[in-house]
C-alpha positions as CSV (number, residue, x, y, z in Angstrom):
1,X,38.5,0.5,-3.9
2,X,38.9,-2.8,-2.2
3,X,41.5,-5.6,-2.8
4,X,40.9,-9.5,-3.5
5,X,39.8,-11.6,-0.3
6,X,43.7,-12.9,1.5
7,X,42.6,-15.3,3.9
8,X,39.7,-17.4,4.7
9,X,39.5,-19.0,8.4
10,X,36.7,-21.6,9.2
11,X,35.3,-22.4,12.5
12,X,33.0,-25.2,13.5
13,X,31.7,-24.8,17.5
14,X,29.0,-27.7,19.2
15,X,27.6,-25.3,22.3
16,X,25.2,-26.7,25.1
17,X,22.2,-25.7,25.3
18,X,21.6,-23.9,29.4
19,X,18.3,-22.7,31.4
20,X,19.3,-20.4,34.6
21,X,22.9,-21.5,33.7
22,X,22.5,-25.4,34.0
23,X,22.4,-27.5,31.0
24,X,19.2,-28.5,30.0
25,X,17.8,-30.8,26.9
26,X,15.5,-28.5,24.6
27,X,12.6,-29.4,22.7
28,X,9.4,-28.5,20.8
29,X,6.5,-30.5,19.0
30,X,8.3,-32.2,16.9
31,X,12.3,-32.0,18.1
32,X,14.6,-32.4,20.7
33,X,18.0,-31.1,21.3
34,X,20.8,-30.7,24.2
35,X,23.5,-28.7,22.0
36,X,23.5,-26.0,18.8
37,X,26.2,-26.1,16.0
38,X,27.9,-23.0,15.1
39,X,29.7,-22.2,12.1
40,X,32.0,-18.9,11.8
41,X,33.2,-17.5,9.3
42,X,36.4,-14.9,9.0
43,X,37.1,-13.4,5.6
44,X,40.0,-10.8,5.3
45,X,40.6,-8.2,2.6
46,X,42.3,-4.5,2.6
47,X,43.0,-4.6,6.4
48,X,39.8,-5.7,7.4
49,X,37.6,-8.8,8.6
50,X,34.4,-9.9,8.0
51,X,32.9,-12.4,9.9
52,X,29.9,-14.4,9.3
53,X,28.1,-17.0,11.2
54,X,25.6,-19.4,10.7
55,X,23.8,-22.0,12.9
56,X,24.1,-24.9,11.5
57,X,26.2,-28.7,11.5
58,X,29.9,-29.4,11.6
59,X,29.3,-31.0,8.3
60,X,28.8,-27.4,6.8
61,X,32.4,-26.5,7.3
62,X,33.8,-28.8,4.7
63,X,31.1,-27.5,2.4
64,X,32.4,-24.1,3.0
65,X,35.9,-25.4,2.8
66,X,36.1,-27.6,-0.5
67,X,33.4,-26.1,-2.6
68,X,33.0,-22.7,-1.5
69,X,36.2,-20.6,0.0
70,X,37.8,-21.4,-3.6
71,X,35.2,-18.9,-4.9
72,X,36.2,-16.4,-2.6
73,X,40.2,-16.6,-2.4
74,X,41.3,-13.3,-4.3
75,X,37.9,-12.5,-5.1
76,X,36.4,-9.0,-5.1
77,X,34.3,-8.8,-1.7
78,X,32.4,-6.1,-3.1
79,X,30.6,-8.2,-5.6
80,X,28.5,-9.9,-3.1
81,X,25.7,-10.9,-5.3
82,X,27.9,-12.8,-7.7
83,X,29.5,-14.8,-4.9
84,X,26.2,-15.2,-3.9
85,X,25.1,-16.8,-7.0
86,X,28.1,-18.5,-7.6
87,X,28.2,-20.4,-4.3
88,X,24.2,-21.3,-5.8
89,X,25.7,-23.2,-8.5
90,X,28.8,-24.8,-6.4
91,X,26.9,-27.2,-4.4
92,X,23.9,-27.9,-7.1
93,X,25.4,-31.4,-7.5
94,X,24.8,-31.4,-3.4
95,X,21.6,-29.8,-2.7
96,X,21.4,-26.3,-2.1
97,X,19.0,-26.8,1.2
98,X,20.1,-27.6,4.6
99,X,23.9,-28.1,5.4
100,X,24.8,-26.1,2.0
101,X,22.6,-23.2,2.9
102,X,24.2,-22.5,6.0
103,X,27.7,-23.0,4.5
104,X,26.6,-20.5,2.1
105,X,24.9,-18.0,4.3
106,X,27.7,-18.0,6.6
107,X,30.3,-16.8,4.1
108,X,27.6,-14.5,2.4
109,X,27.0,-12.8,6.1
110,X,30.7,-12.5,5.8
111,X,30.9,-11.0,2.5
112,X,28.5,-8.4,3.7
113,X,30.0,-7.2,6.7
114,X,33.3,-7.2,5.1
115,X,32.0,-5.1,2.2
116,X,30.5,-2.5,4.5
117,X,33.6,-2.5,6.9
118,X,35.5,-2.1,3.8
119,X,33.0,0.7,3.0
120,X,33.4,2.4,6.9
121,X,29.4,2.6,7.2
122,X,27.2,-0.1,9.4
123,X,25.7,-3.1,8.0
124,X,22.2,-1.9,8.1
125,X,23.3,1.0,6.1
126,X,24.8,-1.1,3.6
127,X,21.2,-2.7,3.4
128,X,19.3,0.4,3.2
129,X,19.6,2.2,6.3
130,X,15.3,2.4,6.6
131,X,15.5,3.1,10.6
132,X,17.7,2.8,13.5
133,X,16.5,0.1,15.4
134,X,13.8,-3.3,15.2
135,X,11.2,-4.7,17.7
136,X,12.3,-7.8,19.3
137,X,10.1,-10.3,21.0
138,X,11.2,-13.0,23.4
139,X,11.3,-17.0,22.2
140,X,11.7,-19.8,24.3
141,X,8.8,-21.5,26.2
142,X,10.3,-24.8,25.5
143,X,7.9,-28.0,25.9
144,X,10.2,-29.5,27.7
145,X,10.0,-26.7,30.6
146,X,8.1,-27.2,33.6
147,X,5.3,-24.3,34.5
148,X,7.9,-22.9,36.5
149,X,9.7,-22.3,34.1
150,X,8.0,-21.3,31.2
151,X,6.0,-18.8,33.8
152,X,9.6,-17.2,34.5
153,X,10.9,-17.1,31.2
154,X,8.1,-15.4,29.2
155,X,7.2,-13.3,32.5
156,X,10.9,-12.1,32.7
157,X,10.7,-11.1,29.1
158,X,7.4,-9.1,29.7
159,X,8.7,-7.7,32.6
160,X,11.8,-6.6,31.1
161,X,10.1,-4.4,28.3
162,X,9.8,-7.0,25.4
163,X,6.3,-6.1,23.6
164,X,5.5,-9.6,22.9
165,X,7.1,-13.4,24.1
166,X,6.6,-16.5,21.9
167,X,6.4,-20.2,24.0
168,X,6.4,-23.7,22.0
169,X,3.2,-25.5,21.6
170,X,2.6,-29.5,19.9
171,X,4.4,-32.0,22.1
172,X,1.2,-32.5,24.0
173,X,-1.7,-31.2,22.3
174,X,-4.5,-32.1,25.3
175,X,-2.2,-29.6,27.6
176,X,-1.5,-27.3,24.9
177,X,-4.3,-24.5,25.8
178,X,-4.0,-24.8,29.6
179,X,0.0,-24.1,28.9
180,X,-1.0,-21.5,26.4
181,X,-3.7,-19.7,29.2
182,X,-0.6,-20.0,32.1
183,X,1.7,-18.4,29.7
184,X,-1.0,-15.3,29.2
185,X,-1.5,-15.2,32.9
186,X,2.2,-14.4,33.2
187,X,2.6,-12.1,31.0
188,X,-0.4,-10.0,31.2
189,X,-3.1,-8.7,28.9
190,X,-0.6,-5.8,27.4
191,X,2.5,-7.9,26.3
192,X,1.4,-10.3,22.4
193,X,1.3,-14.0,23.1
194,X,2.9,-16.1,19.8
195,X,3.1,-19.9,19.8
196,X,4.7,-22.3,17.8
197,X,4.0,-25.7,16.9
198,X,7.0,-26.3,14.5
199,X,4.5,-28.4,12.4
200,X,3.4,-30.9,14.9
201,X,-0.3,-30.3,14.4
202,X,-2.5,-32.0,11.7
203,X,-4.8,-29.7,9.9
204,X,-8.0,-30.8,11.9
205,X,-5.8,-30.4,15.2
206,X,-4.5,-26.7,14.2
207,X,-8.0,-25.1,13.0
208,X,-9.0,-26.2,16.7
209,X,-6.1,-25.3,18.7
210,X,-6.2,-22.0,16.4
211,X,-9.9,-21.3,18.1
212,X,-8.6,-22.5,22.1
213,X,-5.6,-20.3,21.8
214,X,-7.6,-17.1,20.3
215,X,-9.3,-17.2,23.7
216,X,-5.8,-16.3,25.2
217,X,-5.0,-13.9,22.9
218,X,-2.7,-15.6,20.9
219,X,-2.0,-13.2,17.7
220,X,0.9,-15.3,16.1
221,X,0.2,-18.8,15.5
222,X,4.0,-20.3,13.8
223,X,3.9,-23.6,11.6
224,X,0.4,-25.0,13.0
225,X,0.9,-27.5,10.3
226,X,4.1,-28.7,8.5
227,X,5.8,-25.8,6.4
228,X,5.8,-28.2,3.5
229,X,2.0,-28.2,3.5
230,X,1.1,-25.4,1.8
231,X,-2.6,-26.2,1.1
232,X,-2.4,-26.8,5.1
233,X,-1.4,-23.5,5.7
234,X,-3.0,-22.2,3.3
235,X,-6.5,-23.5,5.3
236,X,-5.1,-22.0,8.6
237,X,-4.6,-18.8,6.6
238,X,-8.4,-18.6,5.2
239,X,-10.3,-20.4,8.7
240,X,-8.1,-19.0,12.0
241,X,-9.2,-16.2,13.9
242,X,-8.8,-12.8,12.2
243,X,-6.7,-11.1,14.9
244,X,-4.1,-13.9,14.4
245,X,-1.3,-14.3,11.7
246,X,-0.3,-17.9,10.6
247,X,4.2,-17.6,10.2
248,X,6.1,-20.1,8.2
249,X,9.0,-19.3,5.9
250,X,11.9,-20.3,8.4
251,X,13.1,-23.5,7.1
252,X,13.3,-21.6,3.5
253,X,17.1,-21.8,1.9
254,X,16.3,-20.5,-1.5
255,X,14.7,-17.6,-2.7
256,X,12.5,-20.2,-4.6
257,X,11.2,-21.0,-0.9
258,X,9.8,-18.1,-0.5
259,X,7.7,-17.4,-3.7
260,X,6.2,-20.8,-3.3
261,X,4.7,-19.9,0.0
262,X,3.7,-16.7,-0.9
263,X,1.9,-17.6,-4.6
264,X,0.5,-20.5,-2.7
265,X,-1.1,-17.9,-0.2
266,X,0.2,-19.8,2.4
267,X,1.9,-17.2,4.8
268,X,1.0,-14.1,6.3
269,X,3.5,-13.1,7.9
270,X,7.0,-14.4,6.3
271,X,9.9,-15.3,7.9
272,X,13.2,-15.9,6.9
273,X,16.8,-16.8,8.8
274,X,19.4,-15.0,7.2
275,X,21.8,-18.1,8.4
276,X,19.4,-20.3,6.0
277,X,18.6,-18.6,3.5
278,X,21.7,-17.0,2.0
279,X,23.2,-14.6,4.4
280,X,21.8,-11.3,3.8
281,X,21.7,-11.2,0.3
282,X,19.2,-14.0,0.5
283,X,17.1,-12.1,3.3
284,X,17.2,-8.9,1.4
285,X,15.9,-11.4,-1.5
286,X,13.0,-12.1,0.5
287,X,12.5,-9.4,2.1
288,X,11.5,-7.8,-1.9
289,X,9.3,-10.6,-1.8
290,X,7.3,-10.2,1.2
291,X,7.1,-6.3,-0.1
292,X,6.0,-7.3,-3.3
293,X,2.7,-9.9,-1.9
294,X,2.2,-6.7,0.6
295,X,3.0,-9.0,3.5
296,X,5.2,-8.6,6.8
297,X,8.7,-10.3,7.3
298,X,10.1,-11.3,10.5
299,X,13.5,-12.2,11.1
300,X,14.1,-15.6,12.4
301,X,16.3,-15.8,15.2
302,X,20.2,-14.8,15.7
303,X,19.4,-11.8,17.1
304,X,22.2,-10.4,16.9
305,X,22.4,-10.8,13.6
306,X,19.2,-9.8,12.5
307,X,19.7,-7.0,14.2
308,X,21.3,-4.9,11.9
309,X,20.0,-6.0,8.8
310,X,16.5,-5.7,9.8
311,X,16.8,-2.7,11.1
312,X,17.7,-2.0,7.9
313,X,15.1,-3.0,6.2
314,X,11.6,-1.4,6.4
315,X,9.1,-4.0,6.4
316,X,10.9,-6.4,8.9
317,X,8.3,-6.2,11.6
318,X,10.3,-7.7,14.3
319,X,13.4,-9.7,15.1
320,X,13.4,-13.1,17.3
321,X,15.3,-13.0,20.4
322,X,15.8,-16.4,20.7
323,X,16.8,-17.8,23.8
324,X,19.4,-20.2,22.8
325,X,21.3,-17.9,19.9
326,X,20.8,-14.9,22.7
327,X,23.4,-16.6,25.5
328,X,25.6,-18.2,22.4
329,X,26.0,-14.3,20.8
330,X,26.8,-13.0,24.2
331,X,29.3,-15.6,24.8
332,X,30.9,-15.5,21.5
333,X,30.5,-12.0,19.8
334,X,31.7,-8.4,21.3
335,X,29.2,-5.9,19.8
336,X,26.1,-7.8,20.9
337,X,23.6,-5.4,19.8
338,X,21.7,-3.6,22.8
339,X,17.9,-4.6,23.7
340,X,16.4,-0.8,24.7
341,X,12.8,-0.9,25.4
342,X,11.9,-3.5,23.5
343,X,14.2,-3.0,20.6
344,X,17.3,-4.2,19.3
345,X,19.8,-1.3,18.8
346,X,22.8,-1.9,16.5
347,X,25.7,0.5,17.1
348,X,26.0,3.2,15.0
349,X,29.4,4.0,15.2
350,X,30.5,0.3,14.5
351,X,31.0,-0.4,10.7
352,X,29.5,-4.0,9.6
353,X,27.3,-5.7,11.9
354,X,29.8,-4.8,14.3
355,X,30.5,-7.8,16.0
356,X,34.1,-9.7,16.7
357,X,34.7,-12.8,17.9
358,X,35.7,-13.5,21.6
359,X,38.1,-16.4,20.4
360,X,38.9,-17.2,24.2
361,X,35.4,-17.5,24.9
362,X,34.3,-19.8,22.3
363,X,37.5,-21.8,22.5
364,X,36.0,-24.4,25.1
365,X,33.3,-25.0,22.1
366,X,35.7,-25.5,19.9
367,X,35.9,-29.1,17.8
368,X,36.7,-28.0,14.3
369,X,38.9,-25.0,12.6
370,X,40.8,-24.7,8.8
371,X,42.2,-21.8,7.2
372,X,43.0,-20.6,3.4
373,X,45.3,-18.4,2.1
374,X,46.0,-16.7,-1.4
375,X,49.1,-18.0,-1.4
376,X,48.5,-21.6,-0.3
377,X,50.2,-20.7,3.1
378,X,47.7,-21.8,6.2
């Protein structure tokens, strides 16, 4: 029913990151950063156009440019999984993880909201349609915040309905519980604490931290060690507290990634970024993983996003609301997907993920843009 893809446009944006509207450099235990990297993606096909978006480099725009869009040109966007595989094998000679994986997820997140726009029907009942709606909890808590702010942030968040609030942990590791106990002061006894070291603990450091933040409730301890460390993880999974989960799986491009952290027993709660890991075909992907090893899945960021594919998906447990992809997606996307009580709420009535880009917006970001079309014509 649907006719060959007719155009492909490419857009690379750099956006600042802001606190309270002023711009503010970010970090966490192990990074710092003053500015994200947005990649979107416009495919058109039959009268419609799916866009995709990933957030990624400026580098991942010629990847998506010279190796992968000449997949796509004329293509069937219907056949997602074989464009998925196909881009796979396109940048083997490059290495499938990092700047190739968000290349590829971008035009695969494409590829799926064009296919169900094509279709009439909403993304997340393209990917199974399991419910209506997802839990989100609020991420930001940056180490480079001052009390202040962290206290205003998470306690915002709790105030404003979200069930549980996640804050950044590992820059400072002798300050790490007192931040942790300020955060649970903030927030209450009824909202979940998470925390997230982004691997900037050693082993020895994390099973103790583990112990000091169990003492403020913490159920949700996130890369305690380095995600490459599976016997690390693998500790934290056997020795923390029972009440709390030990997450990793975010930095996973390949479906590969993921069954090494689950056989390793490494994880128990999995997450995945579906502008990583292969747009939605590679979350589905591991999302039948996770189901398989009975564990949860939890969507990594770009909430607006994840929004409609996890809520299409059963055993997603909860979406990120990050707070830097959160002010990007309302600057850049109509069709932001509405946060009701804790959840995130795609739009039933709007076919894909059902967002569209607010060009004029995201112009002042602006520092890259190609386009491709069937008949050579840009």
């Amino acid at each position: 029913m649907s006719t060959g893809i007719d155009a492909i446009a490419l857009s690379a944006y750099q956006v600042a990151t802001t606190t309270d509207g002023l711009e503010q450099e970010e970090s966490d235990g192990t990074a710092r950063w003053s500015s994200t990297g947005v990649l979107v993606v416009e495919l058109t096909a039959g009268g419609e156009t799916g866009l995709g978006y990933a957030y990624t480099s400026r580098a991942a725009l010629a990847i998506a440019h010279d190796q992968l869009a000449p997949l796509l040109l004329g293509a069937d966007p219907l056949r997602t999984g074989r464009h998925f595989w196909a881009m796979a094998e396109a940048v083997r000679n490059l290495g499938w993880n990092g700047v190739c994986a968000g290349a590829i997820s971008a035009m695969d997140v494409a590829l799926a909201d064009l296919s169900a726009r094509l279709l009439g029907i909403p993304l997340c009942t393209f990917v199974g349609g399991a419910r209506d709606r997802v839990m989100a909890y609020g991420s930001g808590g940056f180490t480079s915040y001052t009390d202040d702010q962290l206290e205003r942030q998470l306690g915002g968040w709790a105030a404003g309905g979200l069930r549980a609030v996640k804050m950044k942990v590992g820059r400072d590791p002798s300050a790490d519980p007192a931040r942790v106990a300020r955060a649970r002061r903030a927030i209450g006894d009824q909202v979940e604490l998470f925390v997230d070291a982004n691997g900037a603990y050693s082993r020895a450091q994390a099973l103790g931290m583990a112990e000091a933040f169990a003492e403020s409730g913490v159920s949700w301890f996130e890369e305690p060690v380095s995600s490459d460390d599976l016997e690390g993880l693998r500790l934290l999974c056997e020795r923390a507290p029972a009440a709390m989960q030990i997450a990793t799986g975010e930095y996973g491009c390949t479906p590969a990634a993921f069954h090494r952290l689950i056989a390793a027993g490494a994880v128990d709660t999995l997450q995945a970024d579906a502008t990583r890991c292969g747009g939605v075909t590679g979350f589905v992907s591991a999302h039948v993983q996770a189901q398989a090893a009975a564990i949860p899945l939890s969507a990594h960021t770009a909430p607006a996003l994840h929004a409609s594919i996890a809520s299409g998906l059963r055993d997603v447990v909860h979406v990120e609301y990050f707070h830097d992809h959160a002010i990007i997606e309302s600057q850049f996307f109509e069709g932001v997907p509405a946060l009701t009580d804790g959840d995130l709420v795609p739009d039933p009535d709007r076919p894909g993920h059902g967002l569209t880009l607010k060009r004029q917006d995201a112009e002042r970001c602006l520092v890259e843009a190609k386009r491709l079309t069937r008949d050579g014509v840009a």
